[in-house]
N, C-alpha and C positions, 0 to 999 in steps of 0.2 A: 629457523625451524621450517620444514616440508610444511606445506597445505596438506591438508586431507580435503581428498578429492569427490563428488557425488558414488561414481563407483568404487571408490574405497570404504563406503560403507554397503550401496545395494549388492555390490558383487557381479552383475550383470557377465555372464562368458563371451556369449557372442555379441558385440554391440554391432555388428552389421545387420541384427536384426531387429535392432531396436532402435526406434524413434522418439525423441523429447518435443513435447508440445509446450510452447509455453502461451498463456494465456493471459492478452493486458488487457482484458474487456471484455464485458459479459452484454452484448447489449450494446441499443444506443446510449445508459445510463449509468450502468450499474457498472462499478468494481470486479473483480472475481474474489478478492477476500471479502468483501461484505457479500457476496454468496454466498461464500465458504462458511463464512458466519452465521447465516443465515439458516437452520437446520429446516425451513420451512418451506427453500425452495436450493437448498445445496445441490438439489440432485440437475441444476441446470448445467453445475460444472461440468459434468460430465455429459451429458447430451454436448457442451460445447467441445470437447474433449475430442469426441468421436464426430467430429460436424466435417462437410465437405463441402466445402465452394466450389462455384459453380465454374465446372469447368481443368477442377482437378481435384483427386483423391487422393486422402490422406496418409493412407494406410494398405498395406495389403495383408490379407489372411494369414493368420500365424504371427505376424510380426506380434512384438511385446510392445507398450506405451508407457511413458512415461507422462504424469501431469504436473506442471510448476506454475500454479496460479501466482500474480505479479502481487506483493505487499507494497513496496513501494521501489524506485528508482531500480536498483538493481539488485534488489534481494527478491526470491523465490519462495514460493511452499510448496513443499510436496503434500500432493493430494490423492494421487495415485497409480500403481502402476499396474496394467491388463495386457490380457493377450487377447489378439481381433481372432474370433473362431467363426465370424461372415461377413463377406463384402454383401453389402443390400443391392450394391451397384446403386446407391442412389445420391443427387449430386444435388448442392442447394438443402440439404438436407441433413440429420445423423444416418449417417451410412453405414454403420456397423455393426452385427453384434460382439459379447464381449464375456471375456470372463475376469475377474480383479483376481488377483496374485494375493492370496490371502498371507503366505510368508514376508509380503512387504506391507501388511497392514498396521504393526506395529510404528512404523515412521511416517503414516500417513497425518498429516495436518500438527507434524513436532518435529521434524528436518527443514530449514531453513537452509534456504544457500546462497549465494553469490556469485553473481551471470553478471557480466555486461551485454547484451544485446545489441548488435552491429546490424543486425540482418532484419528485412523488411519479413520475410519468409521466417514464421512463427514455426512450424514443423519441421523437426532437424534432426538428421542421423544424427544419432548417440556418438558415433565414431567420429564428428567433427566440434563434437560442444563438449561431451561427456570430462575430457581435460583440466577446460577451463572451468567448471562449476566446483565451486570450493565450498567447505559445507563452512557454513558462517554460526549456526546453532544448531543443538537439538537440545527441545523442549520436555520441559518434567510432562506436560502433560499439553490438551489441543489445546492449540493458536487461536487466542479470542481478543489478542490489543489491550486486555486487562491489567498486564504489566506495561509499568512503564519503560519504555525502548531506551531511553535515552534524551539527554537534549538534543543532542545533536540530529537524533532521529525520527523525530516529530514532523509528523507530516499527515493530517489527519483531518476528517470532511467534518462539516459540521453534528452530523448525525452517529459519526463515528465519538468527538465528543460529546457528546451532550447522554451517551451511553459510560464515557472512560472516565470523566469529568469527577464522579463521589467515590469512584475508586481509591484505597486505600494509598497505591503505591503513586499515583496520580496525584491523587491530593500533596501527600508527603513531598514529593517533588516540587510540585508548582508554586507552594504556598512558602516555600524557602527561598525563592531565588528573586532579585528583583533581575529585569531583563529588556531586551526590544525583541519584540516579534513580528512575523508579518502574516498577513490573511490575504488571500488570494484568490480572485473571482474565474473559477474555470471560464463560465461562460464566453469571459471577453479579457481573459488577462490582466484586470486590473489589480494593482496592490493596495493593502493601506496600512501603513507602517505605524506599531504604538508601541506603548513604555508602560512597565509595568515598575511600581516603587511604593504602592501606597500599602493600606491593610489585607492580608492575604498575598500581595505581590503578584506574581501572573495566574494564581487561581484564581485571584477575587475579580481581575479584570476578564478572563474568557468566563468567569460564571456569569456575569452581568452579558453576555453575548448569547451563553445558551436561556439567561432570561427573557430575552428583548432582540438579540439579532444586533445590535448597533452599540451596547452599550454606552448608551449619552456621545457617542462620536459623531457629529452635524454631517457629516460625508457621509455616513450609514444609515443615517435615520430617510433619507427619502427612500429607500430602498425598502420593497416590501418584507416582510419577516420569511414567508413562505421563498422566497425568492434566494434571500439568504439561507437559508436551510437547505434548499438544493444544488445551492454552487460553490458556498465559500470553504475553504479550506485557513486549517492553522498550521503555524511553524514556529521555530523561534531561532531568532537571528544572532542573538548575543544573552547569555547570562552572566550576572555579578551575584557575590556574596552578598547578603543583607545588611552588611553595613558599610558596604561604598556610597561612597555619597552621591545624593540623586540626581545632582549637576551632570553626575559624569553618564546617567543613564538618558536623562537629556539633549545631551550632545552627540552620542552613541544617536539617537532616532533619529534624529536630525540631519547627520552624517547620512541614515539609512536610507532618509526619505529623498534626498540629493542622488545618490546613488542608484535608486529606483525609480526617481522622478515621478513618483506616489504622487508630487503637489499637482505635476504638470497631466498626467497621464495617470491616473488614478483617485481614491477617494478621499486621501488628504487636504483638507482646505487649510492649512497652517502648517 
């Protein structure tokens, strides 16, 4: 079966004059989906959108834009598309005025797509990417992480939890499966690989995480709470059904922590 393509839904005529920006960082800190999210300061995206370093400009007048805030690995949002109607000529700065394509506002922040990113250079004629962006979802309604993605696609900050966490579809997931997961410290790369198999199964284990930061884990606990909350990330490495036996969810982390060398180079003390 064909892919359908990003311009097989915007339709775009000329893509020689249109440009796709995509955006992996809002900031020294921040995400561009937890902008996006963010209805209290979303409009950063877009000042990032229209931004020009120093030393080259992004965009020329008339041209159309395209905006693909980064979700995670290689999946996209579209957040929006304008046309540049002034160079400011200013560099180091937002250099542009603009006007948004109100006929594309219906797919703004519920088209979801699929990019690998090869290129260091984030701003890209339409006419060398536009191909490869394969539309992976669209969404009943905006993009808020409130549904759950998937096992396989969890990938999510502490903060990001500790918001998704009493969610409905969240809950129902987590609280079924026993599993090994791993948490992963941006700051410095470390990992710390655990198992989930008791009450609750890996809801009841990352709830004890957005309680405490460490959940009773002696490798977590010198770690300050605040500290955790700005760096760690969750994933999940392996799920079983709830009545595999817990030997084998055992030996699954164990394997994982070998593999990751969590013991040697990371938080695992056992």
């Amino acid at each position: 079966m064909d892919k359908i393509k990003l311009n097989d839904i915007l339709q775009l005529s000329d893509l020689a004059n249109v440009k796709v920006r995509f955006i992996t960082k809002s900031g020294a800190k921040w995400s561009p989906i937890e902008i996006f999210k963010d209805s209290s300061v979303s409009h950063r995206l877009l000042g990032d959108h229209y931004w020009n370093y120093k030393g080259q400009k992004s965009y020329k007048e008339g041209q159309i834009t395209v905006g693909l805030a980064r979700i995670s690995n290689n999946s996209w949002l579209l957040f929006h598309i304008g046309r540049v109607t002034k160079d400011l000529n200013r560099l180091s700065s937002i250099g542009y005025e603009y006007e948004t394509l109100s006929e594309y506002q219906k797919f703004f922040g519920r088209l979801i797509i699929r990019y690998k990113n090869t290129s260091q250079n984030l701003v890209r004629l339409a006419s060398s990417v536009m191909h490869e962006c394969e539309v992976e979802q669209i969404l009943p309604d905006i993009f808020d992480n409130d549904v759950f993605p998937g096992y396989d696609k969890v990938n999510i900050s502490w903060n990001e939890l500790s918001r998704v966490i009493e969610k409905d579809t969240w809950k129902t997931a987590l609280r079924n499966q026993k599993g090994v997961y791993l948490i992963t410290d941006i700051s410095n790369g470390k990992n710390y690989v655990g198992s989930a198999y008791g009450e609750n199964m890996i809801l009841g284990r990352w709830q004890s995480y957005i309680r405490n930061g460490h959940g009773g884990n002696e490798g977590l606990k010198i770690l300050d709470f605040a500290y955790i909350k700005r760096n760690f990330c969750y994933s999940i490495l392996d799920i079983y059904k709830s009545t595999i036996d817990d030997q084998v969810i055992i030996e699954r982390e164990n394997w994982w922590k070998d593999v990751l060398k969590s013991r040697n180079h990371g938080y695992n003390e056992n």
